[in-house]
CHARMM-style PDB file with segment names, atoms N, HN, CA, C and O in Angstrom:
ATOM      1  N   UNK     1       7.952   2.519   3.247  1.00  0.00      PROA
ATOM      2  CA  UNK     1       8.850   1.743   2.436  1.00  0.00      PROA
ATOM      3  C   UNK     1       9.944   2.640   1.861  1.00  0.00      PROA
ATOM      4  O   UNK     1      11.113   2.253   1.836  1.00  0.00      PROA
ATOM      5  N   UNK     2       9.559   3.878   1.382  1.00  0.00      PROA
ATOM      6  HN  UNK     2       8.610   4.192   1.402  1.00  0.00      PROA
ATOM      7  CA  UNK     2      10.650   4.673   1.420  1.00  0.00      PROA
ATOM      8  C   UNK     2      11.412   4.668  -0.058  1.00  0.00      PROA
ATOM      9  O   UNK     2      12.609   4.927  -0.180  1.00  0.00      PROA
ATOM     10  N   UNK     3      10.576   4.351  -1.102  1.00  0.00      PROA
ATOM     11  HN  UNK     3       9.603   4.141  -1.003  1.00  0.00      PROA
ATOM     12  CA  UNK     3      11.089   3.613  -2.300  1.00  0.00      PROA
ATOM     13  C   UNK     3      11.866   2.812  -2.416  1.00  0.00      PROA
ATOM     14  O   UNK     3      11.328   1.816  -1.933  1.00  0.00      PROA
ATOM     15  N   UNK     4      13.449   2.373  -2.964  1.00  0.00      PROA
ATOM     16  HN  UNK     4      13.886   3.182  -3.357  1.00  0.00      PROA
ATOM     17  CA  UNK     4      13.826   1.404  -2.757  1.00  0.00      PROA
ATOM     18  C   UNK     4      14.028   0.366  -1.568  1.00  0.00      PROA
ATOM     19  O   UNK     4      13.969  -0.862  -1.515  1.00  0.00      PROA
ATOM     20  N   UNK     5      14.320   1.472  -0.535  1.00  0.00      PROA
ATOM     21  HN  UNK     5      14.368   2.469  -0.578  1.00  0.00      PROA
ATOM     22  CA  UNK     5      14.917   1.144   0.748  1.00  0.00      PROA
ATOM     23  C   UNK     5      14.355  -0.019   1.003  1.00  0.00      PROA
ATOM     24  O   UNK     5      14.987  -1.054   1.211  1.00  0.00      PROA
ATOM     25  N   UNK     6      13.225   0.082   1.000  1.00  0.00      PROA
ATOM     26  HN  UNK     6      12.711   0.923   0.830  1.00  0.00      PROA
ATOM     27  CA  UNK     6      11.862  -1.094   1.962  1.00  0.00      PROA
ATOM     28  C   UNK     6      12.375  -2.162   1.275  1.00  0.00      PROA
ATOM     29  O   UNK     6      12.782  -3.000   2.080  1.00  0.00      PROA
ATOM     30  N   UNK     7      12.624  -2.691  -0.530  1.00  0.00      PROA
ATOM     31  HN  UNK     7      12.293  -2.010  -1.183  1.00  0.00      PROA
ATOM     32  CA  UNK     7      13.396  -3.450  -1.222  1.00  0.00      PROA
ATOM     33  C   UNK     7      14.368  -4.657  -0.793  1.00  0.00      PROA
ATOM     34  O   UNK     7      14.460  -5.883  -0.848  1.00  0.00      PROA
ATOM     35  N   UNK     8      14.989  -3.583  -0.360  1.00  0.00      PROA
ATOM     36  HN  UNK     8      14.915  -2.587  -0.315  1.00  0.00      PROA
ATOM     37  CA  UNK     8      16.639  -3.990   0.377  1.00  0.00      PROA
ATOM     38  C   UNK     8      16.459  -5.027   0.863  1.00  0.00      PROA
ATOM     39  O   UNK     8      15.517  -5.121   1.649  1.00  0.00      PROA
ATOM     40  N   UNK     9      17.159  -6.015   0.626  1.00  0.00      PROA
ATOM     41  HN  UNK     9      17.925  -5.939  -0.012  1.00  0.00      PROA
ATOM     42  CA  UNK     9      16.757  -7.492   1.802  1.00  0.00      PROA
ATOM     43  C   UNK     9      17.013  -7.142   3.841  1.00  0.00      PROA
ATOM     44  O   UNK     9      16.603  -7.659   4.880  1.00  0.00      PROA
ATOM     45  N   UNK    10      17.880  -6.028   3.475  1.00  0.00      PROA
ATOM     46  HN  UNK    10      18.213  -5.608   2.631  1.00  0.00      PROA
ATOM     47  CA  UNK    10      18.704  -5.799   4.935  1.00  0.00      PROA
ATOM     48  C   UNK    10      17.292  -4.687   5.633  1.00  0.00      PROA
ATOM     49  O   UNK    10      17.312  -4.361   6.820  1.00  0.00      PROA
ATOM     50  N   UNK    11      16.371  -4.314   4.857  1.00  0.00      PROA
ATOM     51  HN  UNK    11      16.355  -4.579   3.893  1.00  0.00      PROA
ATOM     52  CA  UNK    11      15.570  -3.139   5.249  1.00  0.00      PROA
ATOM     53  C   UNK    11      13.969  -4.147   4.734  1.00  0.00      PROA
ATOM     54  O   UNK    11      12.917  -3.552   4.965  1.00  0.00      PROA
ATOM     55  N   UNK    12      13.899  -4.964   4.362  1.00  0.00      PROA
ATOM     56  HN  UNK    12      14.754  -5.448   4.175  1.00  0.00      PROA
ATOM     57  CA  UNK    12      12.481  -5.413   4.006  1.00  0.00      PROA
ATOM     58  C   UNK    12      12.050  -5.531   5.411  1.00  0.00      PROA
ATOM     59  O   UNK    12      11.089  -4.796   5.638  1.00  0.00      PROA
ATOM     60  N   UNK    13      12.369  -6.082   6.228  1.00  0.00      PROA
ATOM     61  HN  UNK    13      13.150  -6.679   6.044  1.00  0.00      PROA
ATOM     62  CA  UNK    13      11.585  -6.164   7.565  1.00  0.00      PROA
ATOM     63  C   UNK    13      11.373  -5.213   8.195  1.00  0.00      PROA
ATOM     64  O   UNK    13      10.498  -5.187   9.061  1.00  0.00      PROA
ATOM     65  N   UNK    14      12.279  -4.012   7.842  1.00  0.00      PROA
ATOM     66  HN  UNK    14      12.989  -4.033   7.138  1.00  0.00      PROA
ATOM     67  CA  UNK    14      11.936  -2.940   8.819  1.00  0.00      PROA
ATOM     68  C   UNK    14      10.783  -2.314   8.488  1.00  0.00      PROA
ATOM     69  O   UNK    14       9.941  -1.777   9.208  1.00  0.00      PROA
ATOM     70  N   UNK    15      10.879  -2.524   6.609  1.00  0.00      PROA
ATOM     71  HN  UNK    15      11.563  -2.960   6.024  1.00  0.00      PROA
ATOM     72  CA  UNK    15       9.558  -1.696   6.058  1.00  0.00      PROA
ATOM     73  C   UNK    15       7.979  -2.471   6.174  1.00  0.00      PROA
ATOM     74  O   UNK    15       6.952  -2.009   5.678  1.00  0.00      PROA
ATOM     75  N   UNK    16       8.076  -3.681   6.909  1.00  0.00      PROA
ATOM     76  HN  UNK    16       8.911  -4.056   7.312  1.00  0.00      PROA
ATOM     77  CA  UNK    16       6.968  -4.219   7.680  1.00  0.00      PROA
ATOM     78  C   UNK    16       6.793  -3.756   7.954  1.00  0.00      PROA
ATOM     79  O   UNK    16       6.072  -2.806   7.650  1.00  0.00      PROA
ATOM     80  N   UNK    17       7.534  -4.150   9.137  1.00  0.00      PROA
ATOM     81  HN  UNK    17       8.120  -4.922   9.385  1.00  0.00      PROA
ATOM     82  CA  UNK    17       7.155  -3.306  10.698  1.00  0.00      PROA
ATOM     83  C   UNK    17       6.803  -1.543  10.767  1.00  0.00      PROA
ATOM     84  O   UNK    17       6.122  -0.912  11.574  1.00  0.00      PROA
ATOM     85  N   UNK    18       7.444  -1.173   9.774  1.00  0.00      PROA
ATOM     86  HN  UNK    18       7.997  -1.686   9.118  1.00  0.00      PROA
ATOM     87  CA  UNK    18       6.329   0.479   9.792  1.00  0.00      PROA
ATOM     88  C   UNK    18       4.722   0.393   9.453  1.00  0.00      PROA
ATOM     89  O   UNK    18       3.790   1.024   9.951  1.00  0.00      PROA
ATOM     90  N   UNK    19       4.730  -0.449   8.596  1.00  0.00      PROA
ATOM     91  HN  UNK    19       5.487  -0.961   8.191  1.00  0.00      PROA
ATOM     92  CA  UNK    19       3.757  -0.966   7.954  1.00  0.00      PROA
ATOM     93  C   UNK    19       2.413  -0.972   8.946  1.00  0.00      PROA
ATOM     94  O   UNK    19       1.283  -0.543   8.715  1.00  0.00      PROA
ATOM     95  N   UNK    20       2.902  -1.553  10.015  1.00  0.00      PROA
ATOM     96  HN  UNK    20       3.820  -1.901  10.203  1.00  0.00      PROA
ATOM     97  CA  UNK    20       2.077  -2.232  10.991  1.00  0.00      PROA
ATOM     98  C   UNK    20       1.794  -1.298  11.909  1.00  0.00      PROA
ATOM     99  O   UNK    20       1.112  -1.619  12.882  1.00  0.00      PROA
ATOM    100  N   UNK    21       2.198  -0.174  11.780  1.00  0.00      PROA
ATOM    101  HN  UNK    21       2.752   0.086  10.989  1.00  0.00      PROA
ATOM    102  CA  UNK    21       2.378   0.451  13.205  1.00  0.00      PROA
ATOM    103  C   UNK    21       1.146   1.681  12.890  1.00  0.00      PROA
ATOM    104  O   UNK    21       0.795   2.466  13.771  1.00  0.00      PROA
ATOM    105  N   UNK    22       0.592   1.694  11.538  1.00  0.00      PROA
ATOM    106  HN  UNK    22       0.877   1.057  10.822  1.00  0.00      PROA
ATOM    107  CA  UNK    22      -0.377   2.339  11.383  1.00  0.00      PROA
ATOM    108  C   UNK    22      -1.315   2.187   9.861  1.00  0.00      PROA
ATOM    109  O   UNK    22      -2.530   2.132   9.675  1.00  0.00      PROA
ATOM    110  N   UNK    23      -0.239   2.152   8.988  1.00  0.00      PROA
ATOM    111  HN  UNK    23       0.748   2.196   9.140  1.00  0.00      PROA
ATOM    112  CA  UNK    23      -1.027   1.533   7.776  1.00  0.00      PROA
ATOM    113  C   UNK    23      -1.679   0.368   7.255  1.00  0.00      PROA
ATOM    114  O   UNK    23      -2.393   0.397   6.253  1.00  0.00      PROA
ATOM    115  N   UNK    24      -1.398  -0.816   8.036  1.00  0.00      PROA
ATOM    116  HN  UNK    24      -0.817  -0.840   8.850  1.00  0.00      PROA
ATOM    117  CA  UNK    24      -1.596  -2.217   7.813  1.00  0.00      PROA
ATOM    118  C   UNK    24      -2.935  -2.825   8.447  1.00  0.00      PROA
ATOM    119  O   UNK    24      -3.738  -3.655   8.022  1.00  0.00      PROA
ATOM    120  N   UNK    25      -2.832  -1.834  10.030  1.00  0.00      PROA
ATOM    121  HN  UNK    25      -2.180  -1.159  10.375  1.00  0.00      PROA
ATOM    122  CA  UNK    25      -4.349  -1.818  10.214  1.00  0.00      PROA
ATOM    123  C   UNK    25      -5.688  -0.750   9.994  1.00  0.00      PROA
ATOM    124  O   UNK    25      -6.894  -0.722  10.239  1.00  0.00      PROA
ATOM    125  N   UNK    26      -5.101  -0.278   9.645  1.00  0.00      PROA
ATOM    126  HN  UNK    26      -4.121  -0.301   9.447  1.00  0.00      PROA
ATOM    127  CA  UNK    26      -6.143   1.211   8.471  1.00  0.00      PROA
ATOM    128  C   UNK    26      -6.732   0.617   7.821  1.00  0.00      PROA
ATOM    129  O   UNK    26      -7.962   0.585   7.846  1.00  0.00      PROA
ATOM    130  N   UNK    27      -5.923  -0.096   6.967  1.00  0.00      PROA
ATOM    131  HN  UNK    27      -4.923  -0.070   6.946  1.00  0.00      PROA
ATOM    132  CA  UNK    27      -6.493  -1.189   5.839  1.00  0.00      PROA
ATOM    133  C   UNK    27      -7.148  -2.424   5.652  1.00  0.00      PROA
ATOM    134  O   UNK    27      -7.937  -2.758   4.768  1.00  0.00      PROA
ATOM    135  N   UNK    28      -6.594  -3.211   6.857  1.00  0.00      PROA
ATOM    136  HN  UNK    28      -5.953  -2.940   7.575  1.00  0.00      PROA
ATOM    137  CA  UNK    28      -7.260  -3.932   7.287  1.00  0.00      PROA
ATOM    138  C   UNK    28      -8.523  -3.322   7.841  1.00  0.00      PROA
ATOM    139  O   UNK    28      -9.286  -4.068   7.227  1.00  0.00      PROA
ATOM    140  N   UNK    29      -9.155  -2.712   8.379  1.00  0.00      PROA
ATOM    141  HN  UNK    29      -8.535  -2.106   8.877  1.00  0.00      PROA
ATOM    142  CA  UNK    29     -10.299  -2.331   9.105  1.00  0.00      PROA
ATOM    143  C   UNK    29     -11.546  -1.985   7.975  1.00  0.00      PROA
ATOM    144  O   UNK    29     -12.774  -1.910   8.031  1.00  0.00      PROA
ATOM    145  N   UNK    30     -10.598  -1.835   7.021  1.00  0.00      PROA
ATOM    146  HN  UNK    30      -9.601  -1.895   6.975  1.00  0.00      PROA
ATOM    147  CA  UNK    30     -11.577  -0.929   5.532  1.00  0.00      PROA
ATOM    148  C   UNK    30     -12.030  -2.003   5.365  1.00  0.00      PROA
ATOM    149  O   UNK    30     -11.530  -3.054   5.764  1.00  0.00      PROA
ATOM    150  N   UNK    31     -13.624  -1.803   4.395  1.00  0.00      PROA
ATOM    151  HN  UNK    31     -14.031  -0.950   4.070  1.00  0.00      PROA
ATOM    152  CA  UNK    31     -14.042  -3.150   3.870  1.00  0.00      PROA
ATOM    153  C   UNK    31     -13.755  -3.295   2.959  1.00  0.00      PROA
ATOM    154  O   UNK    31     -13.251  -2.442   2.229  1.00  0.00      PROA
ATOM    155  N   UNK    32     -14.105  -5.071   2.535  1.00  0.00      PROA
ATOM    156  HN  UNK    32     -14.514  -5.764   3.128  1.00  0.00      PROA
ATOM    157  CA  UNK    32     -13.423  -5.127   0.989  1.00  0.00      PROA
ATOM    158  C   UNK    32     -14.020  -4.230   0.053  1.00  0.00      PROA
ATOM    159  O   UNK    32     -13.181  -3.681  -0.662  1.00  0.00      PROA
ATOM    160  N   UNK    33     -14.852  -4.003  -0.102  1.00  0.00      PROA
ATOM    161  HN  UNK    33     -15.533  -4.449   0.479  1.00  0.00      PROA
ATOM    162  CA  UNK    33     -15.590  -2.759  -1.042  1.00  0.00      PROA
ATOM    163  C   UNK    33     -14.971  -1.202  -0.836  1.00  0.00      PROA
ATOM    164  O   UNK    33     -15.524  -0.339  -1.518  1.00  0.00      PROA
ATOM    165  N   UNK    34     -13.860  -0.766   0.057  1.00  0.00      PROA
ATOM    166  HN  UNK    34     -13.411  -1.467   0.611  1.00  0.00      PROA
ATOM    167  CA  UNK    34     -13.283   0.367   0.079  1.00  0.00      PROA
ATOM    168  C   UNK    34     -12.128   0.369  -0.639  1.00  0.00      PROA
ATOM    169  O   UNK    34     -11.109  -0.289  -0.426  1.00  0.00      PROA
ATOM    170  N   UNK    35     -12.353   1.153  -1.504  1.00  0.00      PROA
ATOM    171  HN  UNK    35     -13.181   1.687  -1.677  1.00  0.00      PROA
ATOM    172  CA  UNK    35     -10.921   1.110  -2.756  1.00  0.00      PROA
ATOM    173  C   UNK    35      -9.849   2.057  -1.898  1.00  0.00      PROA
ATOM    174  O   UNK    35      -9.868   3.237  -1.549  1.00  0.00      PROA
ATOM    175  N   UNK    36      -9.263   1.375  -1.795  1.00  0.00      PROA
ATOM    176  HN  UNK    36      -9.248   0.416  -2.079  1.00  0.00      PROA
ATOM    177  CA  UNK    36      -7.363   1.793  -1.240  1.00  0.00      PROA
ATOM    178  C   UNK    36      -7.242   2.830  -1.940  1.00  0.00      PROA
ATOM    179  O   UNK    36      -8.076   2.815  -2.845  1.00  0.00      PROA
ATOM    180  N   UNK    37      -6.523   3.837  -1.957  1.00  0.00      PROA
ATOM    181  HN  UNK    37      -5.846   3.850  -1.222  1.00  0.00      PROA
ATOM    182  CA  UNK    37      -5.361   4.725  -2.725  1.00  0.00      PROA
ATOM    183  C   UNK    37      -4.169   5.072  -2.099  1.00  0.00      PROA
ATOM    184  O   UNK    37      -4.190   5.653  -1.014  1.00  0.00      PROA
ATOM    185  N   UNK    38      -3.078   4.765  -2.690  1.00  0.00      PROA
ATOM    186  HN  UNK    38      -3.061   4.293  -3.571  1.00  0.00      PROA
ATOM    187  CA  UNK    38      -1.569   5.113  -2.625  1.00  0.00      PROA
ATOM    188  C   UNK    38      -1.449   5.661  -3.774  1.00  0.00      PROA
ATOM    189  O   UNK    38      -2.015   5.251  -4.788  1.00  0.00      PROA
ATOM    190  N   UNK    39      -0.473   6.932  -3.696  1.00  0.00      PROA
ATOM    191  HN  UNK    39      -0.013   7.265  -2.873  1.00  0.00      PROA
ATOM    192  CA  UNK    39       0.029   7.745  -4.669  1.00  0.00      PROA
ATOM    193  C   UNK    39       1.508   6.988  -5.375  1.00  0.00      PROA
ATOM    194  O   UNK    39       1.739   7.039  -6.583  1.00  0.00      PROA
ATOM    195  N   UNK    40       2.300   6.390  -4.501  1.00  0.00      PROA
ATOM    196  HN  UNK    40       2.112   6.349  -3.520  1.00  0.00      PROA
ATOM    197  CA  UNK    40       3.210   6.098  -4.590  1.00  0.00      PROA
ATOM    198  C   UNK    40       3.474   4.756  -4.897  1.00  0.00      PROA
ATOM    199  O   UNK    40       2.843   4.009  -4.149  1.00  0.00      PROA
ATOM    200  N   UNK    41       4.259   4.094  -5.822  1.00  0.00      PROA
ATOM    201  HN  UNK    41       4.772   4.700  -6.429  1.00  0.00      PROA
ATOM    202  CA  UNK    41       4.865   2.963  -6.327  1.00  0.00      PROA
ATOM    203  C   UNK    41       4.962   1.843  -5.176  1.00  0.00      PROA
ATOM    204  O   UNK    41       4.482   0.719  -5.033  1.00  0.00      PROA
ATOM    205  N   UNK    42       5.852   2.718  -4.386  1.00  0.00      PROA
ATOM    206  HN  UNK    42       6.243   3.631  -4.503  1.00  0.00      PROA
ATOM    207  CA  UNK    42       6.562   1.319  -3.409  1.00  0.00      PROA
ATOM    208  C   UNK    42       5.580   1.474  -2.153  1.00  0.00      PROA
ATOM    209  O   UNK    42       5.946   0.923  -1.115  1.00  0.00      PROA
ATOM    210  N   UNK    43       4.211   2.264  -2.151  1.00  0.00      PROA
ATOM    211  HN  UNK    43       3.914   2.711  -2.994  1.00  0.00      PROA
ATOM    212  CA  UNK    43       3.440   2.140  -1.069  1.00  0.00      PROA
ATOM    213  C   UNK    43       2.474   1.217  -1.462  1.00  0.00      PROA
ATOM    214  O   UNK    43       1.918   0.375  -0.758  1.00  0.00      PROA
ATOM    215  N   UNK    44       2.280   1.514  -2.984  1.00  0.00      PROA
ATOM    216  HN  UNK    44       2.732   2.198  -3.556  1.00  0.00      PROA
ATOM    217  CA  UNK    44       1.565   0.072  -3.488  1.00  0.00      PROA
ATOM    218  C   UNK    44       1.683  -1.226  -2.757  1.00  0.00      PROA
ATOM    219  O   UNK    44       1.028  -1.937  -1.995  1.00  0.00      PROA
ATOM    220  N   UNK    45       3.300  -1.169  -3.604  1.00  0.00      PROA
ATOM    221  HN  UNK    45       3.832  -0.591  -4.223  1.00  0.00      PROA
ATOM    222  CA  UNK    45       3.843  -2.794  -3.361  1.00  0.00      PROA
ATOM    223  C   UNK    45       3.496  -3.020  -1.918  1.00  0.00      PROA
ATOM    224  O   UNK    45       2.782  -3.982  -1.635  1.00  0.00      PROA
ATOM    225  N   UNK    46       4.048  -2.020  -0.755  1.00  0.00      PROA
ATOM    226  HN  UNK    46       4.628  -1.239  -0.985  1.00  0.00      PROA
ATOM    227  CA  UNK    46       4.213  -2.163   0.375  1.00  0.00      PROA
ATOM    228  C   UNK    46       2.732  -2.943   0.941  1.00  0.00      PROA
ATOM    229  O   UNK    46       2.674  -3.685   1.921  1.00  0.00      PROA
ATOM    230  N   UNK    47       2.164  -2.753   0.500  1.00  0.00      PROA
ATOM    231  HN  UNK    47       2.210  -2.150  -0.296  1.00  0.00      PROA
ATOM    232  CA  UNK    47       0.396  -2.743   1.066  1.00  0.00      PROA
ATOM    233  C   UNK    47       0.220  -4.249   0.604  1.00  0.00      PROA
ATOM    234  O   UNK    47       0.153  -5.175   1.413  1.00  0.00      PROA
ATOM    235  N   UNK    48       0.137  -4.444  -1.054  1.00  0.00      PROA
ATOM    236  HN  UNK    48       0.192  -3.692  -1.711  1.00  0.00      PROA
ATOM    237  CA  UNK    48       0.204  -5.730  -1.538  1.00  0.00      PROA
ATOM    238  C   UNK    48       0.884  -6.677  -1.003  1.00  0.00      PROA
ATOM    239  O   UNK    48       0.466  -7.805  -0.737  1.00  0.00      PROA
ATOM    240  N   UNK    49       2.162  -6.170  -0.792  1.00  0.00      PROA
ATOM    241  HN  UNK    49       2.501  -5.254  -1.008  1.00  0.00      PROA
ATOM    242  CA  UNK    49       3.119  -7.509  -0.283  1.00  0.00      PROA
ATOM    243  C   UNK    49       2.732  -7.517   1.121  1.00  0.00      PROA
ATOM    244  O   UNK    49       2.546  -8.725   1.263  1.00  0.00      PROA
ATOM    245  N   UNK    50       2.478  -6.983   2.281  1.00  0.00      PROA
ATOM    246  HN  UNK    50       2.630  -6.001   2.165  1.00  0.00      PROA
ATOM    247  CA  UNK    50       2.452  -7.083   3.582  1.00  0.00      PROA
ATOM    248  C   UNK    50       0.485  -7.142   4.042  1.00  0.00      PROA
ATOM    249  O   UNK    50      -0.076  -7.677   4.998  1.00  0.00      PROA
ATOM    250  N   UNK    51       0.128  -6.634   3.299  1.00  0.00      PROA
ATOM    251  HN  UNK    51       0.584  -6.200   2.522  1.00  0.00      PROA
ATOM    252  CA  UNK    51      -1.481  -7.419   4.113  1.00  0.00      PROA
ATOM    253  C   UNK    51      -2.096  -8.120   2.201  1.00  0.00      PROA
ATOM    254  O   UNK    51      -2.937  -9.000   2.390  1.00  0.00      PROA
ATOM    255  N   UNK    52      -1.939  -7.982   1.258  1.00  0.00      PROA
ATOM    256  HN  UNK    52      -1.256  -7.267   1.104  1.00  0.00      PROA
ATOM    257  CA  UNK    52      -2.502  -8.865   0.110  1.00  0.00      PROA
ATOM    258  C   UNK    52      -4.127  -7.966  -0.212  1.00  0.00      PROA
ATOM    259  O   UNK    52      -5.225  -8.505  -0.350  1.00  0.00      PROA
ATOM    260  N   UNK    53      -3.896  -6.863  -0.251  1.00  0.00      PROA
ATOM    261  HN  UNK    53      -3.004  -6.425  -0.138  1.00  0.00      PROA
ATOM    262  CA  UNK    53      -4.646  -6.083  -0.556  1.00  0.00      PROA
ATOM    263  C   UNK    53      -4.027  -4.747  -1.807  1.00  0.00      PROA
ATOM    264  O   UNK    53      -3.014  -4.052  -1.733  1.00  0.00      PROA
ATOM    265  N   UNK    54      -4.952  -4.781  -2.731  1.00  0.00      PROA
ATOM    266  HN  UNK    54      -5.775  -5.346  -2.791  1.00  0.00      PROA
ATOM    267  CA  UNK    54      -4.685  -4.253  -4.221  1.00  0.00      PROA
ATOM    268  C   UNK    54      -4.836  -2.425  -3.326  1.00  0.00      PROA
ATOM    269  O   UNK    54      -5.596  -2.199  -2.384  1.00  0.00      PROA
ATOM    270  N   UNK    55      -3.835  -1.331  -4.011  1.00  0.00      PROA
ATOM    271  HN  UNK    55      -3.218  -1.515  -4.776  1.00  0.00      PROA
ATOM    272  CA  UNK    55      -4.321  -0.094  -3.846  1.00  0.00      PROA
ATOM    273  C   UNK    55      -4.034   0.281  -5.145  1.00  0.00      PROA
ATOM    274  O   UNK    55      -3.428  -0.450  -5.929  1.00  0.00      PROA
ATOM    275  N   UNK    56      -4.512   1.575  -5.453  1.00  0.00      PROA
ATOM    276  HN  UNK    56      -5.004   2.168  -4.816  1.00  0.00      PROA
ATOM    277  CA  UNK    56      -4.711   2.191  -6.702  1.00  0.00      PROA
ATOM    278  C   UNK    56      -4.024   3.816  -6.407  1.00  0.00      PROA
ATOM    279  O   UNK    56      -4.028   4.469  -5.363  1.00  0.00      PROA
ATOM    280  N   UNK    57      -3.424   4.171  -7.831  1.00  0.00      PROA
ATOM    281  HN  UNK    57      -3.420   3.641  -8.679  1.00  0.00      PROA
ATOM    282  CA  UNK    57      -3.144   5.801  -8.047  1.00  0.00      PROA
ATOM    283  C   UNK    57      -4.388   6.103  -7.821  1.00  0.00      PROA
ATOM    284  O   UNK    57      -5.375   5.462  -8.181  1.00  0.00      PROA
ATOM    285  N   UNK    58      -4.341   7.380  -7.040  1.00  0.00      PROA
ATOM    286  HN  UNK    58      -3.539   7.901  -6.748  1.00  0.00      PROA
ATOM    287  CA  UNK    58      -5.865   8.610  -6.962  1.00  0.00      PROA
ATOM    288  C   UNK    58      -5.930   8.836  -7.994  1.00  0.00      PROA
ATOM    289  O   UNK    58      -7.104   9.150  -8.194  1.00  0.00      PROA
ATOM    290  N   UNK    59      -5.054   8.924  -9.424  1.00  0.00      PROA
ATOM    291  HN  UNK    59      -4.101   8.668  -9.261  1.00  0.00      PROA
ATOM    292  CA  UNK    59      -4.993   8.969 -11.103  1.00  0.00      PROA
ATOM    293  C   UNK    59      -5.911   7.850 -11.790  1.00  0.00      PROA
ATOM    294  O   UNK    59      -6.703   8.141 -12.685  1.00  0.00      PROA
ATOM    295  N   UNK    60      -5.736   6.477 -11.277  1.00  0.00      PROA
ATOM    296  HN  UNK    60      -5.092   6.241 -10.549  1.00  0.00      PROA
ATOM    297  CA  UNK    60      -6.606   5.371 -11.529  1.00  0.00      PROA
ATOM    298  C   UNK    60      -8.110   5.543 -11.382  1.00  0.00      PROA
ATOM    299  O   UNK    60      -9.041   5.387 -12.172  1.00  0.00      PROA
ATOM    300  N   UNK    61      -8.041   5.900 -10.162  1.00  0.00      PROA
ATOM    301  HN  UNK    61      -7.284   6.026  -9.520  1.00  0.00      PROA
ATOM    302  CA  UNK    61      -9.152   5.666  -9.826  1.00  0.00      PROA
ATOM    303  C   UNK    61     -10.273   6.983 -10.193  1.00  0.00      PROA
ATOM    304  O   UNK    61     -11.494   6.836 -10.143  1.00  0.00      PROA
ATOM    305  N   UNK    62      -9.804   7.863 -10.446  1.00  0.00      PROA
ATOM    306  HN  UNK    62      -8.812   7.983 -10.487  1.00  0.00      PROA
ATOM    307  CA  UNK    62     -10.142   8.549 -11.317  1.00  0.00      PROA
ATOM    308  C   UNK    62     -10.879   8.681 -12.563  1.00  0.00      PROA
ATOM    309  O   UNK    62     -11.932   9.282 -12.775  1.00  0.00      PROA
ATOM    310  N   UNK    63     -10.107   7.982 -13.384  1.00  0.00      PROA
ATOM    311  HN  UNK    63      -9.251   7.493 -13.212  1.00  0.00      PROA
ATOM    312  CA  UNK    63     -10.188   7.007 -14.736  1.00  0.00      PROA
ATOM    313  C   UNK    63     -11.041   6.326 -14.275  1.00  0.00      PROA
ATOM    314  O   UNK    63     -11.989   6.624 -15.002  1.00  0.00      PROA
ATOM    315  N   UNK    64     -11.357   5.703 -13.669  1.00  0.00      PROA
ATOM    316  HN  UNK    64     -10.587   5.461 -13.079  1.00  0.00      PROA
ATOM    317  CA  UNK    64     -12.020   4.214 -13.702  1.00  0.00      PROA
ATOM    318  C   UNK    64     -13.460   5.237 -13.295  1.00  0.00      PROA
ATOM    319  O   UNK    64     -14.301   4.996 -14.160  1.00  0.00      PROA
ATOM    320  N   UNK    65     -13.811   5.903 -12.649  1.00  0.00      PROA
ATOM    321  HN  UNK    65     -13.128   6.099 -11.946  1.00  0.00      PROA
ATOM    322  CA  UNK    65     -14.910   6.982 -12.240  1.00  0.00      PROA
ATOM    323  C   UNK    65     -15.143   7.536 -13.252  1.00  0.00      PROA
ATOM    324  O   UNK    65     -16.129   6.989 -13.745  1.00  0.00      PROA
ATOM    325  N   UNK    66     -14.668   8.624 -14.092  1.00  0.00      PROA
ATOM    326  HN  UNK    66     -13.867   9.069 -13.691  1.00  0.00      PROA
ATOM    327  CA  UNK    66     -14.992   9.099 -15.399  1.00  0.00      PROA
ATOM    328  C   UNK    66     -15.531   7.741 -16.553  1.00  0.00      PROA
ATOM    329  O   UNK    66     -16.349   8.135 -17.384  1.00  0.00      PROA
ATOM    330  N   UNK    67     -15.172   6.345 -16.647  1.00  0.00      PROA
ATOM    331  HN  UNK    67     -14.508   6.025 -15.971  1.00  0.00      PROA
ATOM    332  CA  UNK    67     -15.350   5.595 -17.713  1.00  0.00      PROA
ATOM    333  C   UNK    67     -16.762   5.425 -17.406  1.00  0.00      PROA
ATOM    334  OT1 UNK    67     -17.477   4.748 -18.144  1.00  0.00      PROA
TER     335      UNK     67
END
């Protein structure tokens, strides 16, 4: 996604289609019980908006392990 770029109405489709070409089925394959991590903001979104699956900061999840 590339931070804003993926955004862009003129670049949202392209930042699918990267999406798909290796991250979209990574994730998909994980089970629902495998907690995602993205470091990054717009890899979040990217993941959420294009397969509807939650990822977390390696910082989060962290936190949530120590509590």
């Amino acid at each position: 996604m590339a931070g804003s770029f993926g955004y862009e109405k003129e670049h949202y489709e392209v930042s699918m289609q990267v999406g798909e070409q290796t991250l979209f089925p990574a994730v998909r394959k994980a089970s629902e019980s495998t907690v995602i991590s993205a470091s990054g903001t717009s890899r979040r979104h990217q993941i959420k908006e294009g397969i509807q699956r939650d990822a977390k900061h390696p910082i989060t999840i962290l936190r949530e392990a120590l509590v």
